[in-house]
VOPAGU-2260 file (C-alpha; in pm, 1 decimal, decimal comma):
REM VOPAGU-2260
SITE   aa  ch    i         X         Y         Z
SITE  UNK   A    0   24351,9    -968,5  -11767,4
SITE  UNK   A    1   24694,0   -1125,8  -11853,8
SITE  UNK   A    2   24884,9    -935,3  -12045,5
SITE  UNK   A    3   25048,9   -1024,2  -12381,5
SITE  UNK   A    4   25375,1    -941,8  -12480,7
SITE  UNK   A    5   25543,6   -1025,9  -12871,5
SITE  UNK   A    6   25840,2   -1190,3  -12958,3
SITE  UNK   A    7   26009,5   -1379,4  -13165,5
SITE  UNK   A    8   26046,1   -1757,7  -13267,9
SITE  UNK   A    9   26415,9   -1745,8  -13371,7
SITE  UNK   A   10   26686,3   -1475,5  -13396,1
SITE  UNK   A   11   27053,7   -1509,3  -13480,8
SITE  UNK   A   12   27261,4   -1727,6  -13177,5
SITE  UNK   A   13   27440,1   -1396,4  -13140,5
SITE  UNK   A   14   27105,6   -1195,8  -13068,5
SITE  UNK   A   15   26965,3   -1489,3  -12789,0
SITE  UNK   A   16   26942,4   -1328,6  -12481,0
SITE  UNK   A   17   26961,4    -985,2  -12600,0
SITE  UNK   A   18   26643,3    -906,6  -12774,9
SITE  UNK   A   19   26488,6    -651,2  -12599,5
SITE  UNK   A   20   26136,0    -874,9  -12517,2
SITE  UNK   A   21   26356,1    -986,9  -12238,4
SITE  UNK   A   22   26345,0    -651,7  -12045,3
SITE  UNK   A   23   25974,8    -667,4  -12015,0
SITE  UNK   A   24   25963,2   -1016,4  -11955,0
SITE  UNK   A   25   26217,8    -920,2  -11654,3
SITE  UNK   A   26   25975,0    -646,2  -11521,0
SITE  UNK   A   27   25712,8    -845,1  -11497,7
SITE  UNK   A   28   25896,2   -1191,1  -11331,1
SITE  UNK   A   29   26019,1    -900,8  -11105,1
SITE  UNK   A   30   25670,8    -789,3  -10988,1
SITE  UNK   A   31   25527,6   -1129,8  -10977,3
SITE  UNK   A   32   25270,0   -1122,7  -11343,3
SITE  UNK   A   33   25216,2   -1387,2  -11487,1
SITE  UNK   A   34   25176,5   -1355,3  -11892,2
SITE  UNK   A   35   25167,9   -1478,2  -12257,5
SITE  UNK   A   36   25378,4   -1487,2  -12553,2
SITE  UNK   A   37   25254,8   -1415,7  -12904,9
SITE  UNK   A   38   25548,9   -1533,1  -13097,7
SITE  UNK   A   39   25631,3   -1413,4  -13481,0
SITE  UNK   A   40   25850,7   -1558,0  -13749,7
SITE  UNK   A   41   26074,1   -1331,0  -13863,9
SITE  UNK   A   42   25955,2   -1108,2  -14090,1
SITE  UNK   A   43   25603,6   -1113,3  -13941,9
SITE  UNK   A   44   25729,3    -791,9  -13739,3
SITE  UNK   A   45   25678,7    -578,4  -14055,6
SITE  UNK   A   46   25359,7    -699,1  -14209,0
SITE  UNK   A   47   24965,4    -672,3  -14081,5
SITE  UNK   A   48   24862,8    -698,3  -13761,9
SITE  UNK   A   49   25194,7    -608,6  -13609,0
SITE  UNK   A   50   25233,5    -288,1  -13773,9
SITE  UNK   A   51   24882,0    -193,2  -13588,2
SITE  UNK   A   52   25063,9    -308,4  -13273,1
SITE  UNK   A   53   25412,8    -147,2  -13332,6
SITE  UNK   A   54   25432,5     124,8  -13639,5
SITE  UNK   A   55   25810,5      83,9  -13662,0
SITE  UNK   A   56   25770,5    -307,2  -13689,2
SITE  UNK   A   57   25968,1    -436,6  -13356,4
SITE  UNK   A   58   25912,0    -643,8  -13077,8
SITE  UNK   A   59   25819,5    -660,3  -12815,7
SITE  UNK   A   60   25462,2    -501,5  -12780,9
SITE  UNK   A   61   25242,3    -519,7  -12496,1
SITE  UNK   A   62   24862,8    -555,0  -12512,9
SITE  UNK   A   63   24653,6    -542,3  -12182,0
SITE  UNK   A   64   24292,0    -490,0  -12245,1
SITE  UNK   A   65   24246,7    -200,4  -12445,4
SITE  UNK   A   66   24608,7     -57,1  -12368,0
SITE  UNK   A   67   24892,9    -162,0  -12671,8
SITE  UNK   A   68   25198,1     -47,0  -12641,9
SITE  UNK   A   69   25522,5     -63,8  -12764,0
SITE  UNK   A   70   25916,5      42,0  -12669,6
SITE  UNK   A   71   26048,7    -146,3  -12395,2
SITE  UNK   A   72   26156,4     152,9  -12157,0
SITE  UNK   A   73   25746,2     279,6  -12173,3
SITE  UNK   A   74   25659,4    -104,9  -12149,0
SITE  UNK   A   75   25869,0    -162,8  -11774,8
SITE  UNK   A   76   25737,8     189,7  -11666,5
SITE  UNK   A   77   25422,0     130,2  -11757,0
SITE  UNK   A   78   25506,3    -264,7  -11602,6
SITE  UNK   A   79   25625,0    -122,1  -11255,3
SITE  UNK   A   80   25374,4     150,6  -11232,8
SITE  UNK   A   81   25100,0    -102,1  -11293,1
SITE  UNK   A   82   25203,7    -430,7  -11105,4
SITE  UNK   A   83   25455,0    -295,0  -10875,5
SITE  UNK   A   84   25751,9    -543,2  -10765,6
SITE  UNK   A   85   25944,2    -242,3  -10597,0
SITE  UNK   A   86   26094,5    -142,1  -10963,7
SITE  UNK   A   87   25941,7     236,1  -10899,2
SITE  UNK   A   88   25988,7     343,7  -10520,9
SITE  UNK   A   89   25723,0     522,6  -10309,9
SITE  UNK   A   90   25907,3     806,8  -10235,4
SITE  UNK   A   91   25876,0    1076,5  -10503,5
SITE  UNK   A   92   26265,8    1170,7  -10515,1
SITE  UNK   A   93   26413,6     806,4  -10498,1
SITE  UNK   A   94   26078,5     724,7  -10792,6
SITE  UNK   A   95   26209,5    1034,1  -11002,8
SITE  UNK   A   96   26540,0     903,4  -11000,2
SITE  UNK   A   97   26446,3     590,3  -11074,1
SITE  UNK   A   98   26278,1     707,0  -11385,9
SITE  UNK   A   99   26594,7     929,9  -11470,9
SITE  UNK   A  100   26840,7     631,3  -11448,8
SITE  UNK   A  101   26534,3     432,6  -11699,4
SITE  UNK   A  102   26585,9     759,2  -11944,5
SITE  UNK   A  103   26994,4     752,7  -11894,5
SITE  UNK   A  104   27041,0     384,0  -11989,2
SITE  UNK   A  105   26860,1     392,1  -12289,1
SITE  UNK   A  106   26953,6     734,3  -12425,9
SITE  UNK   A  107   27276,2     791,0  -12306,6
SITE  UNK   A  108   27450,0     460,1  -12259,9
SITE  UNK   A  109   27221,8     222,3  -12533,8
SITE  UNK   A  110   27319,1     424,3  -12810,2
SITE  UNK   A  111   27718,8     386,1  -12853,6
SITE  UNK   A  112   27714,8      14,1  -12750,2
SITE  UNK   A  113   27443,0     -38,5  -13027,3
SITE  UNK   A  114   27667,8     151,0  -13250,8
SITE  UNK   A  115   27935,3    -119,5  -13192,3
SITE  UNK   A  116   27716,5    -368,2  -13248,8
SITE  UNK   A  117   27634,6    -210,6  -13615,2
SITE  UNK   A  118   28012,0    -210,3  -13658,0
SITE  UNK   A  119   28092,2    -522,6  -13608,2
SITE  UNK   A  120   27818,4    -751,9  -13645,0
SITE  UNK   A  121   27511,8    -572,4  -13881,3
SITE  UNK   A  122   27729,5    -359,4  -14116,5
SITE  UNK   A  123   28074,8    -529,7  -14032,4
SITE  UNK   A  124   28134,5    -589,1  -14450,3
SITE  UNK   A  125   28036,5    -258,6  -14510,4
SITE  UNK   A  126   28373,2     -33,4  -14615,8
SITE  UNK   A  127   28301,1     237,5  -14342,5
SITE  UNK   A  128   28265,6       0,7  -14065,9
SITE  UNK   A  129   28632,6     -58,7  -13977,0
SITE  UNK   A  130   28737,0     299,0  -13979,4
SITE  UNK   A  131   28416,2     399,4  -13777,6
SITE  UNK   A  132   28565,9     147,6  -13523,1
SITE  UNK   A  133   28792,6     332,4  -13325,9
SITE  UNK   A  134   28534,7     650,8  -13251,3
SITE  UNK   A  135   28289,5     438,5  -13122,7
SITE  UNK   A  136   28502,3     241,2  -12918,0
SITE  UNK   A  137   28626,3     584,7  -12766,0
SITE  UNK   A  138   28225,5     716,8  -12717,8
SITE  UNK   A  139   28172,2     364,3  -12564,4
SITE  UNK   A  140   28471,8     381,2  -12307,9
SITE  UNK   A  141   28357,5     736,4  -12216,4
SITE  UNK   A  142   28046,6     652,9  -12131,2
SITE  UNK   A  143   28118,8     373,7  -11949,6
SITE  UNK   A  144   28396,3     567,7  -11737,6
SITE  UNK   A  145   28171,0     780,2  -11643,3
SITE  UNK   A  146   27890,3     536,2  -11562,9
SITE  UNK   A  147   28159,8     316,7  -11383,0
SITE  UNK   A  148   28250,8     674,6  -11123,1
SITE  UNK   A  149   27900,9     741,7  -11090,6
SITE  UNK   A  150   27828,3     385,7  -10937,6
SITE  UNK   A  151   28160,3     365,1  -10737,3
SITE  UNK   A  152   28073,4     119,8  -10493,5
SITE  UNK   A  153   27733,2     124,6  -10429,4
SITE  UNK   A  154   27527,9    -147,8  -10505,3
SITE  UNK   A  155   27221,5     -38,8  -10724,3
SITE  UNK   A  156   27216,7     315,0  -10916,5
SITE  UNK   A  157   27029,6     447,9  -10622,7
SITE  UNK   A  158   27186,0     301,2  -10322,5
SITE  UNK   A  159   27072,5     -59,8  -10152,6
SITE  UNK   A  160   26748,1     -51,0  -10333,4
SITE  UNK   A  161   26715,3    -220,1  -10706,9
SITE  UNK   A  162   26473,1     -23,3  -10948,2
SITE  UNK   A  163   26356,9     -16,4  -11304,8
SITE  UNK   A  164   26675,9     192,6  -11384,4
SITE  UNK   A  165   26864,0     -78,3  -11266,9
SITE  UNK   A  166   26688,7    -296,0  -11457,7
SITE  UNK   A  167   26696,2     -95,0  -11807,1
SITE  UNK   A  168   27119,1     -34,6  -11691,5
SITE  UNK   A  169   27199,7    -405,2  -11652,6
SITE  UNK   A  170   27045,0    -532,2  -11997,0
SITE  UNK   A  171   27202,9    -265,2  -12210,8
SITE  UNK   A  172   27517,6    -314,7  -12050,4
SITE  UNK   A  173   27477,1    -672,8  -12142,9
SITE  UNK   A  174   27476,8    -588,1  -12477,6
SITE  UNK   A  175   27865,8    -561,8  -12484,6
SITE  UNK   A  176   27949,7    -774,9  -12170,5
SITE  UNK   A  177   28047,8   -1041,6  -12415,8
SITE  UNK   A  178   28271,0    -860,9  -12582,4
SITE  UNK   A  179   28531,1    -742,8  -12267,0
SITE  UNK   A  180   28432,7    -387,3  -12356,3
SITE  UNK   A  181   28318,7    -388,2  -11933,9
SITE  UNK   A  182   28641,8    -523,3  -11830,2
SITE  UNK   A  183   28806,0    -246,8  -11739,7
SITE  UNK   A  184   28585,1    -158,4  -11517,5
SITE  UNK   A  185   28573,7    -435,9  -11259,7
SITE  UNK   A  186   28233,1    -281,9  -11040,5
SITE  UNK   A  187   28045,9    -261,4  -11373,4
SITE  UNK   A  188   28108,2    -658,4  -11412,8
SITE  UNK   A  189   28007,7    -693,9  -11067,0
SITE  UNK   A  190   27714,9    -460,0  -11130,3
SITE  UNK   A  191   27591,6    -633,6  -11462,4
SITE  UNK   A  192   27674,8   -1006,5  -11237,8
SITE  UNK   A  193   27440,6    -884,7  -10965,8
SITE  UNK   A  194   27108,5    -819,1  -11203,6
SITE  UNK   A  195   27208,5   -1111,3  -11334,3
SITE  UNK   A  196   27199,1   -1316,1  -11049,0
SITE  UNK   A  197   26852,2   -1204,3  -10942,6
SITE  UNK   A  198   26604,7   -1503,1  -10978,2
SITE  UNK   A  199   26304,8   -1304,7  -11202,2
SITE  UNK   A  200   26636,6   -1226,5  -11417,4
SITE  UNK   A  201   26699,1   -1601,6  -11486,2
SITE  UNK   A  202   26350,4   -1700,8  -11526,1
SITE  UNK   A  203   26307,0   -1413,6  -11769,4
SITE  UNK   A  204   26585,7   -1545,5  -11972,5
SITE  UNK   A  205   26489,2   -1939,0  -11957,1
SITE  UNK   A  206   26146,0   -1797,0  -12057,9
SITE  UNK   A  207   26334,5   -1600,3  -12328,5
SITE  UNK   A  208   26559,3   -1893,3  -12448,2
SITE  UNK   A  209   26282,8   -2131,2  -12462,0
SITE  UNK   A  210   26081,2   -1956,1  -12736,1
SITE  UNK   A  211   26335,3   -1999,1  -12973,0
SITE  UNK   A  212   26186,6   -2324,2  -13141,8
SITE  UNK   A  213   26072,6   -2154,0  -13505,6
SITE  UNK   A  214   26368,7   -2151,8  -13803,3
SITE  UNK   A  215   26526,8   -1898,1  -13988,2
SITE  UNK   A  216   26412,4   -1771,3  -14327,5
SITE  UNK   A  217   26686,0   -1837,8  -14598,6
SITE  UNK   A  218   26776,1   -1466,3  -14640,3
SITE  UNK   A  219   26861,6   -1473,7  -14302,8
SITE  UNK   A  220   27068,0   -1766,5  -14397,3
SITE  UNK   A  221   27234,9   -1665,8  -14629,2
SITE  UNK   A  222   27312,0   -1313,2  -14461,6
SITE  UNK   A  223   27478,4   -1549,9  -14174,4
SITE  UNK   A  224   27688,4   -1727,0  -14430,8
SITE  UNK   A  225   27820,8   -1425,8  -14569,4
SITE  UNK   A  226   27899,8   -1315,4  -14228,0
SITE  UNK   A  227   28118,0   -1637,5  -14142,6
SITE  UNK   A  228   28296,1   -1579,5  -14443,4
SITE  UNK   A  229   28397,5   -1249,2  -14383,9
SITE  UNK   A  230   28545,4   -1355,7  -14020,6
């Protein structure tokens, strides 16, 4: 059975590329599955049926038979348990860590970089958003120090071999990558360029890009407008 995965129709020109449907449609370009696209207008996330898919109204989902689920980390897992593509290893140590980098990227690294993005783009008129600024910019550089000595010079996370950690690593660290916050640390660019530069990556994105074809609401509109004026 092909599996279905949500998404949606149109998000912000900031958000293309980002929105986390991407991830899963990366796993599974990675291992080689083909699947579908049920694609929702904004606002569709938080109404009936979604909310049966996906209690926190988000995207994506995944539906396979009987099996819905939702979150993209348990959606690659589940992704690279099922169909393979080399994005879990054989070997039980080198497969645990795999796992641990999955947990690590979204738990320890997502979090900060999100909380830039809140600063400056979601809440960025809000009067505690400027002075939050500089704290989060410190958490962010932290993190990414540390990340950036833990790689050093290998390749992947684990070595030669590219996993679903890597996978999960690259596309939060692509959250900020626009925004110089990697630039200090020239083998994180190199890092993010090289998951990047892997073919299921770029047809995951085209595939990505593509479905953008529905049109904003107006409160989403008018939300951009009073963003642009605020610049």
């Amino acid at each position: 059975m092909t599996p279905v995965i949500t998404a949606f129709d149109w998000v912000p020109p900031f958000a293309q590329g980002q929105v986390r449907d991407l991830r899963v449609r990366w796993a599974l370009e990675e291992a080689g599955q083909a699947y579908d696209v049920l694609y929702l207008a904004q606002g569709e996330q938080k109404a009936p049926p979604h909310r049966g898919r996906q209690p926190f109204g988000q995207v994506p989902t995944y539906e396979e038979g009987d099996l819905i689920l939702f979150e993209s980390g348990a959606i690659v897992m589940h992704v690279a348990d099922r169909f393979g593509g080399g994005l879990l290893p054989a070997d039980p140590a080198a497969r645990a860590r795999a796992i641990e980098w999955m947990f690590a990227a979204l738990n320890t690294i997502e979090p900060p970089l999100m909380d830039h993005a809140i600063a400056t783009i979601f809440e960025r008129g809000k009067p505690w958003s400027a002075p939050r600024l500089p704290a989060v910019l410190e958490r962010i550089d932290g993190r990414l120090g540390e990340l950036s000595r833990r790689l050093g010079e290998r390749t992947w996370l684990d070595g030669d071999a590219f996993t679903a950690g890597d996978l999960l690593m690259v596309s939060v660290l692509r959250i900020v990558a626009g925004d110089g916050l990697l630039a200090a640390y020239p083998n994180l660019v190199a890092y993010v360029a090289r998951g990047e530069g892997r073919p299921a990556f770029a047809r995951a994105l085209a595939a990505q890009m593509a479905g953008f074809t529905g049109s904003p609401p107006p409160a989403i509109l008018a939300w951009l407008k009073a963003q642009e004026e605020t610049t």
